[in-house]
MARDOFI-251566 format. One record per residue: x, y, z of N, C-alpha, C in turn. Coordinates in Angstrom, 3 decimals. Each point is the difference from the previous one (the first is absolute). Layout:
BEGIN
<atom n_u="X" n_v="Y" n_w="Z" ca_u="X" ca_v="Y" ca_w="Z" c_u="X" c_v="Y" c_w="Z"/>
...
This chain:
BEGIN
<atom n_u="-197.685" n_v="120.594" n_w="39.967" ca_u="0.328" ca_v="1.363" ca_w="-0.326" c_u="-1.235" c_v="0.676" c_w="-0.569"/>
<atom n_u="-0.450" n_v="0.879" n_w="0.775" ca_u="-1.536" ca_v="0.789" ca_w="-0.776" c_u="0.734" c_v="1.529" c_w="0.059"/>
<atom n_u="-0.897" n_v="0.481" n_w="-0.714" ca_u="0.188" ca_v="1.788" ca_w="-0.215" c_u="-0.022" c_v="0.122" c_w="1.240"/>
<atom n_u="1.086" n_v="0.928" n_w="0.300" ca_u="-0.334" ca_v="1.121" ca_w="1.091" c_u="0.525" c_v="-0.742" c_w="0.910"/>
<atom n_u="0.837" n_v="-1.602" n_w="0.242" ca_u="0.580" ca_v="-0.064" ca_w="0.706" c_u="1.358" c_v="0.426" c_w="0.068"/>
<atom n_u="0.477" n_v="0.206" n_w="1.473" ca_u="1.731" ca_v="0.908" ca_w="0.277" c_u="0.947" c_v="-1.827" c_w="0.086"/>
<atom n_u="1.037" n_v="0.674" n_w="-0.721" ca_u="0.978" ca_v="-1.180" ca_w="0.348" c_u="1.002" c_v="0.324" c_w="0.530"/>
<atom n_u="1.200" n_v="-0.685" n_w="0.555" ca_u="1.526" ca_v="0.329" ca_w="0.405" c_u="0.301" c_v="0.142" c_w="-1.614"/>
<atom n_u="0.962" n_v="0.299" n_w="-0.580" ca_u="0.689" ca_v="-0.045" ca_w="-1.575" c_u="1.758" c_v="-0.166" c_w="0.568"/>
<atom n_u="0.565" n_v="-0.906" n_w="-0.574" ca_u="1.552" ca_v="-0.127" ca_w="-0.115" c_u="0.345" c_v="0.327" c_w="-1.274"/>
<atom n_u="0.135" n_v="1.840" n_w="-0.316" ca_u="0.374" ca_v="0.310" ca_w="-0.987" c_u="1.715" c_v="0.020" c_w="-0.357"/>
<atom n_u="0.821" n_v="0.225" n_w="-0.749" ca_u="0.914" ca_v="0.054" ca_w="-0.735" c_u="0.992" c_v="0.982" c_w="0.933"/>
<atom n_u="-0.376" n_v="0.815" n_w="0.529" ca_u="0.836" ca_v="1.232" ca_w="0.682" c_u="-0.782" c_v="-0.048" c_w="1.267"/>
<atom n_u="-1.082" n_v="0.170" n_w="0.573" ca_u="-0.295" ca_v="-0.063" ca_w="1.104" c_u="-1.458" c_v="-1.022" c_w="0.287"/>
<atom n_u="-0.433" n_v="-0.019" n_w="0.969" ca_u="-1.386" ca_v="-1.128" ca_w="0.373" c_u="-0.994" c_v="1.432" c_w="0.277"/>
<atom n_u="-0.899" n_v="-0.394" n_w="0.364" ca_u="-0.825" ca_v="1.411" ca_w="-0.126" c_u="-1.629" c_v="-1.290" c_w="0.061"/>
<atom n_u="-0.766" n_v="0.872" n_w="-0.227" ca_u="-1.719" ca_v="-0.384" ca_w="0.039" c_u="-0.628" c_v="0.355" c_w="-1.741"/>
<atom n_u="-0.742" n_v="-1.114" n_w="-0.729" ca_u="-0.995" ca_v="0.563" ca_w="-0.932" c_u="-1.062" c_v="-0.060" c_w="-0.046"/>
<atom n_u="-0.944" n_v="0.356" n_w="-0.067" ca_u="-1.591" ca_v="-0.052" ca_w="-0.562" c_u="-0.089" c_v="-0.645" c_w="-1.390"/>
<atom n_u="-0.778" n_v="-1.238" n_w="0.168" ca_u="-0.581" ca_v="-0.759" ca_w="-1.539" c_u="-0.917" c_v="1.270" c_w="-0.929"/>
<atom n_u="0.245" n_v="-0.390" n_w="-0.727" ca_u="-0.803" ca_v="1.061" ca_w="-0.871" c_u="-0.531" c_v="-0.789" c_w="-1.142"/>
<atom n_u="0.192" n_v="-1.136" n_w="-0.335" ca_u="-0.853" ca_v="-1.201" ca_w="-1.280" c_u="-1.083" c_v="-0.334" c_w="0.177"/>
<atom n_u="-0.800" n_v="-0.338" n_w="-0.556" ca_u="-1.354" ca_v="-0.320" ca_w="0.824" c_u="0.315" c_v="-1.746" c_w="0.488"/>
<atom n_u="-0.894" n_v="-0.536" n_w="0.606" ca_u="0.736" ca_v="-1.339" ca_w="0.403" c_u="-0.057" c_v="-1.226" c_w="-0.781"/>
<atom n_u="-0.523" n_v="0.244" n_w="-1.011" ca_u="-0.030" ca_v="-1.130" ca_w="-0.983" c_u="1.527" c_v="0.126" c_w="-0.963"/>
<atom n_u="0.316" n_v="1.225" n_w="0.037" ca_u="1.550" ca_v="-0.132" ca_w="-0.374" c_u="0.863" c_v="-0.442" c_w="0.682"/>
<atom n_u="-0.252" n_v="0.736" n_w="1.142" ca_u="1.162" ca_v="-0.566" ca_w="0.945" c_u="0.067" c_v="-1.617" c_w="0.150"/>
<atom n_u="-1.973" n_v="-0.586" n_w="-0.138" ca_u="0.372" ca_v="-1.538" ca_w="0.513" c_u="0.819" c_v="-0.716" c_w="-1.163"/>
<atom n_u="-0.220" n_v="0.357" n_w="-1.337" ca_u="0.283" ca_v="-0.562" ca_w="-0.951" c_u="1.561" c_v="0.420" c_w="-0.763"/>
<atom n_u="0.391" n_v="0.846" n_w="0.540" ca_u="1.483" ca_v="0.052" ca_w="-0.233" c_u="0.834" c_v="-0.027" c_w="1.199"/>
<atom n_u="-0.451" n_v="0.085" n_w="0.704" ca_u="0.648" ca_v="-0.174" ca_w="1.648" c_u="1.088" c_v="0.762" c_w="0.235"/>
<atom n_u="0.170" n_v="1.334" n_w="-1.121" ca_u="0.954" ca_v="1.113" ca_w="0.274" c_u="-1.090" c_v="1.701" c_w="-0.195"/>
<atom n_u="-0.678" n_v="0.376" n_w="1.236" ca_u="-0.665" ca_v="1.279" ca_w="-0.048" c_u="0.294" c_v="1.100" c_w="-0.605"/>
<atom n_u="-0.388" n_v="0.893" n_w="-0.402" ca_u="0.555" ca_v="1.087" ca_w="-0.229" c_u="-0.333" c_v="0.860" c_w="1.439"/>
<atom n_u="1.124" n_v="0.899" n_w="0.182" ca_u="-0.359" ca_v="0.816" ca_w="1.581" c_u="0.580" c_v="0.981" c_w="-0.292"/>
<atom n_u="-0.135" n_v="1.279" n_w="1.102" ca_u="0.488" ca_v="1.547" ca_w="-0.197" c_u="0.859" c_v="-0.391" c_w="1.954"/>
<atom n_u="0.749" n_v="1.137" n_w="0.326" ca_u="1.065" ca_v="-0.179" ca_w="0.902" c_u="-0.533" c_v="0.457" c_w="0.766"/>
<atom n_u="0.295" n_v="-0.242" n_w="1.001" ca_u="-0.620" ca_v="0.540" ca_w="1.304" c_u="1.171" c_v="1.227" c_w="0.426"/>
<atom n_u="0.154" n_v="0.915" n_w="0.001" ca_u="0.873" ca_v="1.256" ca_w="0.412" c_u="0.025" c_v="0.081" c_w="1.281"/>
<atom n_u="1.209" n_v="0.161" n_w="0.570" ca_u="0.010" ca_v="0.650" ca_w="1.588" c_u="0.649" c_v="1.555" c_w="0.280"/>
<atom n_u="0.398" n_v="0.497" n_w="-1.840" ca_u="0.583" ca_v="0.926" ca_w="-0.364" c_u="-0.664" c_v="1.655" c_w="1.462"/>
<atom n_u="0.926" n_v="0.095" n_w="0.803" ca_u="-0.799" ca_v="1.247" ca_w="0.731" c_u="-0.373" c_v="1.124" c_w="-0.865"/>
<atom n_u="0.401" n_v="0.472" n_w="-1.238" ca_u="0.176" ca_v="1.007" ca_w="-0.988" c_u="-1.381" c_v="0.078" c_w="-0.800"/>
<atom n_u="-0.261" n_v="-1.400" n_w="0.227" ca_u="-1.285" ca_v="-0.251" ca_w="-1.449" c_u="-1.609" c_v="0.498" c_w="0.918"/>
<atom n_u="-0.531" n_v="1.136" n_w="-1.190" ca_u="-0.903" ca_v="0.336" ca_w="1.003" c_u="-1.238" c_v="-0.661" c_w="-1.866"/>
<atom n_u="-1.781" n_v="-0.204" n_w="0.825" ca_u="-0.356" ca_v="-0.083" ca_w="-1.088" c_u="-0.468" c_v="0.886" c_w="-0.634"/>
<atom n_u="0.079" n_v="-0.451" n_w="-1.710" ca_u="-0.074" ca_v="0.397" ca_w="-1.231" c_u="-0.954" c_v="-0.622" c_w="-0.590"/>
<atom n_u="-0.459" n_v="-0.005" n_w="-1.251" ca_u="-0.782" ca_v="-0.535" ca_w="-1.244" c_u="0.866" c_v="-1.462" c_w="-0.135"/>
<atom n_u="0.748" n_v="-0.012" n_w="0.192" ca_u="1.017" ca_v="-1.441" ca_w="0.060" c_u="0.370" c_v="-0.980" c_w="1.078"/>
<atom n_u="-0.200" n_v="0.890" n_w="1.103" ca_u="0.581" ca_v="-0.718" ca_w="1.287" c_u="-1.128" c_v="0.342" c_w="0.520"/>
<atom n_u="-0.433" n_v="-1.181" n_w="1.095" ca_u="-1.027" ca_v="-0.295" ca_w="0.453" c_u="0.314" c_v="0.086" c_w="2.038"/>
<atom n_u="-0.408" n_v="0.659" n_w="1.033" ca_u="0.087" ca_v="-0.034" ca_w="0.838" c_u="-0.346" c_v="-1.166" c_w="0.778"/>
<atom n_u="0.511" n_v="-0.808" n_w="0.533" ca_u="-0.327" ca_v="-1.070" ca_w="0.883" c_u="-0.696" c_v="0.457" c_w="0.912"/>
<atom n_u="-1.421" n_v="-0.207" n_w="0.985" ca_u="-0.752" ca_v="0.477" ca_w="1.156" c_u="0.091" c_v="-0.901" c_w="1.015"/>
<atom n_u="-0.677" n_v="0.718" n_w="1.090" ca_u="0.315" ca_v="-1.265" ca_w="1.123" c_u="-1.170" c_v="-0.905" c_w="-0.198"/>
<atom n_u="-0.752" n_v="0.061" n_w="-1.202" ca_u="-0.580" ca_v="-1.384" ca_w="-0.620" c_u="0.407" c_v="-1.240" c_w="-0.458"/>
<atom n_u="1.040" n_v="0.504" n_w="-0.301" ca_u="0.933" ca_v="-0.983" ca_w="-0.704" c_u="0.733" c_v="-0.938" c_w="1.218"/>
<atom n_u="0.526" n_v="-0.862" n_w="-0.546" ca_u="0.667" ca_v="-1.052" ca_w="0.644" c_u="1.949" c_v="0.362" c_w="0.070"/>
<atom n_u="0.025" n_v="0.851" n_w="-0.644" ca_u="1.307" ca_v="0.872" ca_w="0.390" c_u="0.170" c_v="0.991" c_w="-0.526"/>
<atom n_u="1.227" n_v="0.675" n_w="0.160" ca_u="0.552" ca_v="1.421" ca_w="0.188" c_u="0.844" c_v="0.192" c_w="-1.416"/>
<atom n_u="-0.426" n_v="1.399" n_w="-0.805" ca_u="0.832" ca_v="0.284" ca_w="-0.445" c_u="-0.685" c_v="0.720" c_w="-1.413"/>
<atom n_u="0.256" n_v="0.109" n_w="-1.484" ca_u="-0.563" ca_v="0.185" ca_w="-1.249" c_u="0.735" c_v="-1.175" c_w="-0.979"/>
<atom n_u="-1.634" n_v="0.513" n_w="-0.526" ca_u="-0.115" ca_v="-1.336" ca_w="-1.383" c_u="0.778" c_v="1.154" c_w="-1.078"/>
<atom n_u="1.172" n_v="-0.955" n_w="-0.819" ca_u="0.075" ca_v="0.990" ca_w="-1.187" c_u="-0.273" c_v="-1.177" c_w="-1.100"/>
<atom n_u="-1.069" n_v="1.037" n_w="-0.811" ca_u="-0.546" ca_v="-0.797" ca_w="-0.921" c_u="1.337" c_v="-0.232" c_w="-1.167"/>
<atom n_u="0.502" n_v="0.996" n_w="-0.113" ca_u="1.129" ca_v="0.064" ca_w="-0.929" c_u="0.966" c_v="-1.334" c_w="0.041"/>
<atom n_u="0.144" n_v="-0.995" n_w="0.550" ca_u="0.493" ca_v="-0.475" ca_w="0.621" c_u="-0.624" c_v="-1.587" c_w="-0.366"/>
<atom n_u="-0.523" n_v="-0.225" n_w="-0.829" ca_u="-0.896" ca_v="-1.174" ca_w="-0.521" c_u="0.911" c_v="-0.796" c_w="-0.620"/>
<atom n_u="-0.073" n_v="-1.170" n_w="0.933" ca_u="0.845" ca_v="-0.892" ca_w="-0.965" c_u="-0.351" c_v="-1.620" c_w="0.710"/>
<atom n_u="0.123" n_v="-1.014" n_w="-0.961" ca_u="-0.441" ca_v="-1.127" ca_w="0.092" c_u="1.395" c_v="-1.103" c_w="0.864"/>
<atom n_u="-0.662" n_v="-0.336" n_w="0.595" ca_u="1.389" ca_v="-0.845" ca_w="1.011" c_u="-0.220" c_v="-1.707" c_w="0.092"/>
<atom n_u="1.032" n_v="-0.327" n_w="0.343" ca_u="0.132" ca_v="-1.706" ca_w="0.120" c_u="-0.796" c_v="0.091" c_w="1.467"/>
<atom n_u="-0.553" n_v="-1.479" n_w="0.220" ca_u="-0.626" ca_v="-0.270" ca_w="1.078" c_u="0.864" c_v="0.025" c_w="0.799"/>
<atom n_u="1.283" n_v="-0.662" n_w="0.071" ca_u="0.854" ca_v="-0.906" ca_w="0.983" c_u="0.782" c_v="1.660" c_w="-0.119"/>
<atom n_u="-0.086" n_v="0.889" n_w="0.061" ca_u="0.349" ca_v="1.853" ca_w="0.570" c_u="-0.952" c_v="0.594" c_w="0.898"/>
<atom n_u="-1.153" n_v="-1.232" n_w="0.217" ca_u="-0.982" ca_v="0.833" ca_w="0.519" c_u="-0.090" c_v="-0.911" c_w="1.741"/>
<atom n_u="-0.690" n_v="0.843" n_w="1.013" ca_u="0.079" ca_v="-1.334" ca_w="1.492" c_u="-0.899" c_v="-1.084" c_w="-0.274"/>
<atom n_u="-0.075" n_v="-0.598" n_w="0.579" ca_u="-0.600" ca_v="-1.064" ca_w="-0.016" c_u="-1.496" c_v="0.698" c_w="0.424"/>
<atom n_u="-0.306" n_v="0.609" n_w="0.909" ca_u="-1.465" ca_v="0.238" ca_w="0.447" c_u="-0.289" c_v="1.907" c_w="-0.262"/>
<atom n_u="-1.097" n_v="0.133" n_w="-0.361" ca_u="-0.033" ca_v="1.077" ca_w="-0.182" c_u="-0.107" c_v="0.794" c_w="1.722"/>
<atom n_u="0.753" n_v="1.648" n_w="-0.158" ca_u="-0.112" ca_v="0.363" ca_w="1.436" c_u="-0.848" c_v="0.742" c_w="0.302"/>
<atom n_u="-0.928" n_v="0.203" n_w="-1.104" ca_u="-0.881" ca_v="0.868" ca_w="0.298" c_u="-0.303" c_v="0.196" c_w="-1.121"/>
<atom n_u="-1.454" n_v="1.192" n_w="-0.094" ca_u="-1.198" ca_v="0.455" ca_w="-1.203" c_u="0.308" c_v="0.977" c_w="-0.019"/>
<atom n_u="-0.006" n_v="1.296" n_w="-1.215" ca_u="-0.865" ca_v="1.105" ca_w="0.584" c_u="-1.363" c_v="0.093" c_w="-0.675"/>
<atom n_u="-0.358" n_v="1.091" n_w="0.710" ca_u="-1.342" ca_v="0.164" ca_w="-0.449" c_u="-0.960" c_v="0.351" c_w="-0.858"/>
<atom n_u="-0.938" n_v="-0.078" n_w="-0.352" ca_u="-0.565" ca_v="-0.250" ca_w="-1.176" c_u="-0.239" c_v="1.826" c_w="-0.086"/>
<atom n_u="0.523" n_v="0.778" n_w="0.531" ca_u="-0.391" ca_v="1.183" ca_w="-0.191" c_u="1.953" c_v="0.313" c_w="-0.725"/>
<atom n_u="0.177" n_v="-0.375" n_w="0.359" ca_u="1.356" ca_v="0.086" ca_w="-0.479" c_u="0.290" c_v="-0.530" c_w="-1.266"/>
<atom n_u="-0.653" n_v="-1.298" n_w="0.000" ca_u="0.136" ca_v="-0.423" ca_w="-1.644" c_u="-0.228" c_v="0.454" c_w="-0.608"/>
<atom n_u="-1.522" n_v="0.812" n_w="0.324" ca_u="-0.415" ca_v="0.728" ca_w="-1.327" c_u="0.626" c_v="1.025" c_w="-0.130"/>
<atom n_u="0.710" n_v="0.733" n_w="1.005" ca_u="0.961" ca_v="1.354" ca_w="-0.237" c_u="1.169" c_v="-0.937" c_w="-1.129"/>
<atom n_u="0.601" n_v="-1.139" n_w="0.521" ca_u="0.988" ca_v="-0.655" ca_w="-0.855" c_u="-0.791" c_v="0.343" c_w="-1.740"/>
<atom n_u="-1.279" n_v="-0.715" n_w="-0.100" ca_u="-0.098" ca_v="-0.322" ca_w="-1.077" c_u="-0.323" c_v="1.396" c_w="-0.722"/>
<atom n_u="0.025" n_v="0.857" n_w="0.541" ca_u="0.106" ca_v="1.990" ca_w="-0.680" c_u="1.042" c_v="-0.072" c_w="-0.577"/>
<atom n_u="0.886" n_v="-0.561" n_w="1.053" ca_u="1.558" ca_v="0.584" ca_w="-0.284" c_u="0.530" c_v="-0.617" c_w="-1.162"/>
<atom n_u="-0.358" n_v="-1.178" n_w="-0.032" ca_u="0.406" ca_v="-0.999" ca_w="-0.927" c_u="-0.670" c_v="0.606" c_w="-1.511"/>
<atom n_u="-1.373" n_v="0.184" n_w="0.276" ca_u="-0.449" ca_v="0.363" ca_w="-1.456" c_u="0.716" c_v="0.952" c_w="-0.545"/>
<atom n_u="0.064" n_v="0.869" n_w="0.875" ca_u="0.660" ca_v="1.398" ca_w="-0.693" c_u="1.417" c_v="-0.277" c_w="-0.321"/>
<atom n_u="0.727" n_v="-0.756" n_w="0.851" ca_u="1.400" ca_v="-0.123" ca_w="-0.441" c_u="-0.362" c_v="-0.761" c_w="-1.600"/>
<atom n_u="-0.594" n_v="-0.994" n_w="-0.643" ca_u="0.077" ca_v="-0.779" ca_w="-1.069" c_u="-1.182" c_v="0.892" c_w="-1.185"/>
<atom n_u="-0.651" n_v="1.252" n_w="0.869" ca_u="-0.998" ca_v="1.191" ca_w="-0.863" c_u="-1.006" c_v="-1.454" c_w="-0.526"/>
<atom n_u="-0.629" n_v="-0.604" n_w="1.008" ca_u="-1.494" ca_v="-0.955" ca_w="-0.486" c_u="-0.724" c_v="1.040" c_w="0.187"/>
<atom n_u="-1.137" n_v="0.060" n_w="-1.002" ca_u="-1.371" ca_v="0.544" ca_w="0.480" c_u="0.291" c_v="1.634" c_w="-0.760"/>
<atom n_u="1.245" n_v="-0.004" n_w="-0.680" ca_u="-0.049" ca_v="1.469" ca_w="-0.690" c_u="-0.438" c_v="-0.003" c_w="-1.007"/>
């Protein structure tokens, strides 16, 4: 599990896609990531919070940073299905700062 990889997620109410968001020495050492959701919401356009997926990325849809939360491994697929891209992370990691106000 490294940053910035996409997983399947078997969440609580529906299955859906997340993006890792821990750096990977957390993830190796607690073996539960923290990740933001992968949205397929048609409604969600981006914001300072929500992050547009590009056809850089390894799939379709928006990152909502709002949406941060740490998960069990055995919720997550077995193989990651994809990256996105490092131009995207760093849009992630805007979104993220500002949602938690780092750097004010």
């Amino acid at each position: 599990m490294n940053r910035g990889d996409v997983f399947a997620h078997k969440g609580l109410g529906r299955a859906g896609y997340v993006v890792i968001v821990s750096n990977d020495g957390f993830s190796a050492i607690t073996g539960h990531p923290v990740v933001v959701r992968v949205s397929d919401r048609p409604d969600l356009m981006e914001s300072p919070y929500i992050v547009a997926l590009t056809s850089a990325d390894q799939v379709s849809g928006h990152l909502e940073s709002y949406s941060v939360v740490r998960v069990r491994r055995d919720r997550l697929g077995a193989e990651p299905v994809g990256r996105v891209s490092a131009g995207t992370l760093r849009r992630l990691d805007d979104a993220l700062a500002l949602l938690f106000d780092y750097g004010a």
